[in-house]
N, C-alpha and C positions, 0 to 999 in steps of 0.2 A: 504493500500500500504506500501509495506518494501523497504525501500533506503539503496539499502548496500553500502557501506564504500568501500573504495581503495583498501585495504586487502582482503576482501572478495571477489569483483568482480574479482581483479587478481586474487585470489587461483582458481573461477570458470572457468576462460576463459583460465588458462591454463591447468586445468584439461583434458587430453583425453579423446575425448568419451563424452563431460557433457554440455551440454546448446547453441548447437550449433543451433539445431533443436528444432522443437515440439517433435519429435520423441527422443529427447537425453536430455529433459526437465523433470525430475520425481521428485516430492516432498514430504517427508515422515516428520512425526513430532511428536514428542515426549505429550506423558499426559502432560496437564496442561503447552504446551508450548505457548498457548494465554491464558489468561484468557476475560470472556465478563466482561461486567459490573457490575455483583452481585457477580463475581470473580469466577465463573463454568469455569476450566479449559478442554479449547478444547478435544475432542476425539482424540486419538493417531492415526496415519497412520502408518503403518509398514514400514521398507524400502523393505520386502517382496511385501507390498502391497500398494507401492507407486502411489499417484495420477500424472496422465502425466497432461503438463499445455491443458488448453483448447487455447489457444493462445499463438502465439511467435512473437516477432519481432527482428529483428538483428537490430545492430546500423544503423543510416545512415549516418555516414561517412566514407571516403575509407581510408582504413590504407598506411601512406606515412610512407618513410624513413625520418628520424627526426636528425639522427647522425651517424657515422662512425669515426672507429678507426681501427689504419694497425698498427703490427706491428711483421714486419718482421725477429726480434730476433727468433720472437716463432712461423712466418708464418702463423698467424693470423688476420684475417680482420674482425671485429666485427660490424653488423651494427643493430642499434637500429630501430624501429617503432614507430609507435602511437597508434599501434594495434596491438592485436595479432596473428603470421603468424603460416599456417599449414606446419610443416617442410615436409609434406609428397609432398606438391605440388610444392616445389623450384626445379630452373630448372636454373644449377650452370651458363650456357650458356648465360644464360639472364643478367649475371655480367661485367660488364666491369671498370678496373682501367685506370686511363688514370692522362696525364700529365699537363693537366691543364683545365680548364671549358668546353672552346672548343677546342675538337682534334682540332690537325696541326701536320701535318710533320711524323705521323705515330707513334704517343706518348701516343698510348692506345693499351690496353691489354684484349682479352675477356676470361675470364676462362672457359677451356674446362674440367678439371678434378679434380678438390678440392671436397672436403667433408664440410657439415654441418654439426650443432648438429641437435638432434633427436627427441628434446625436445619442446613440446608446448613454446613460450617464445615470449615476446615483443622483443628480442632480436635474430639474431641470429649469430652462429658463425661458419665462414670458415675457415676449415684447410688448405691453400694454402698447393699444391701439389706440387711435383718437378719442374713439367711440366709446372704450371703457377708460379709458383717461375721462373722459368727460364724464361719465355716470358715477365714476368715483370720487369726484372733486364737488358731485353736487348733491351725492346725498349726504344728511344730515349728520354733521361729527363724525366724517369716517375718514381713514387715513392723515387725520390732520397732525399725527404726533408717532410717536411708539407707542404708548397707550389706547390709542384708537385704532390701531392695525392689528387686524385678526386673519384668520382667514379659514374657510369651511374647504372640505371638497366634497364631491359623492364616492362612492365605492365606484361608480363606472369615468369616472374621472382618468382613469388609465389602468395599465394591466403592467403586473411585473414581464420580464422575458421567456416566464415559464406559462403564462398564457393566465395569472390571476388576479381580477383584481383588488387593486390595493385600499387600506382599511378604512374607511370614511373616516371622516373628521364635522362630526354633528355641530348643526347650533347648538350652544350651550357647553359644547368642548370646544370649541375652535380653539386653532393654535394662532397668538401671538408670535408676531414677527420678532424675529431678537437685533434687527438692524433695519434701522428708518433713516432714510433720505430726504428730507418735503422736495415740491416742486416751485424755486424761488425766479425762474425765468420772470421775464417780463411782459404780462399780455402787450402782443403788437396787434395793431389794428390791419387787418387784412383788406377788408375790401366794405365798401358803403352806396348803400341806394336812396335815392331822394322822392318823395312820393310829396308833389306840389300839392293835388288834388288831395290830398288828408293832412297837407302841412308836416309829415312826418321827415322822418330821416334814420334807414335801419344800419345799424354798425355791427362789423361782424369781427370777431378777434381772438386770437389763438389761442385765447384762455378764456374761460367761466369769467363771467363778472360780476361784482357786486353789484346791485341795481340801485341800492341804496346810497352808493360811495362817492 
């Protein structure tokens, strides 16, 4: 039996494609990469003509969200695992930020259109979109500190690499971020239309604004 090391296990499991399955399990091995007892080093395997495992087993335990970090400078939400998650099966939907452990008062946000990365990773990271940049900036007391930054997900929010998914994070348990960035840019005024016939004048600007300010 070979006990691999931290290093090596992570390089395997975030590898695509490799050790998910029996079917994604191949092992090839170099001359004289065991030696027996009298020191006859083992016959080569080719990676042409690699041996599949005769058995597989995935962990048994369910990969949980472990840590989260916002930070709205760069509109990025980054949340860590215990496992590692298949970027192909997040499902942005299943996200929700919110303002404190348990919703009140309508002070959570469910992302409907940000982006992940791509990348096998114990880690993964959201590009908050305009769309939930905006829906997060204007519901009530959320994200305005590290205190106010929570965050839910569902169980189908994504699946580890062994095909399960990972453990919900309910209102009422939500995890607090342990690293908050605010958004200190400067709303710029984008673009404006003039409406004689109503006397009006509509202003559009890269950021939420105070109506009152």
């Amino acid at each position: 039996t070979v006990l691999l090391n931290q290093a090596d296990s992570t390089a395997i499991l975030t590898s695509a494609g490799l050790a998910s399955n029996a079917n994604t399990t191949w092992l090839s091995i170099s001359q004289g990469g065991v030696l027996d007892q009298a020191g006859n080093g083992v016959i080569a395997i080719s990676e042409s003509g690699a041996m599949q495992a005769s058995q597989f087993a995935a962990p048994r335990v369910f990969t949980q969200l472990v840590n989260a970090s916002l930070d709205l400078q760069s509109a990025e939400l980054v949340l860590s695992f215990s496992g590692v998650v298949d970027p192909a099966t997040i499902k942005i939907q299943g996200l929700t930020v919110q303002g404190s452990r348990q919703s009140s008062g309508g002070n959570a946000y469910t992302l409907v259109s940000s982006t992940t990365s791509s990348a096998r990773s114990y880690s993964v990271i959201v590009t908050l979109s305009s769309l939930d940049l905006f829906g997060i900036s204007v519901a009530p007391n959320t994200a305005r500190s590290l205190a106010t930054s929570w965050v839910v997900l569902t169980a189908s929010f994504a699946s580890d690499i062994f095909g399960n998914d990972i453990v919900a994070v309910s209102d009422g348990k939500a995890l607090q971020v342990s690293y908050y960035v605010p958004r200190t840019l400067l709303p710029a005024l984008l673009s404006f239309a003039t409406n004689m016939s109503a006397a009006s004048l509509a202003l559009t600007f890269s950021d939420p604004i105070d109506l009152v300010s």
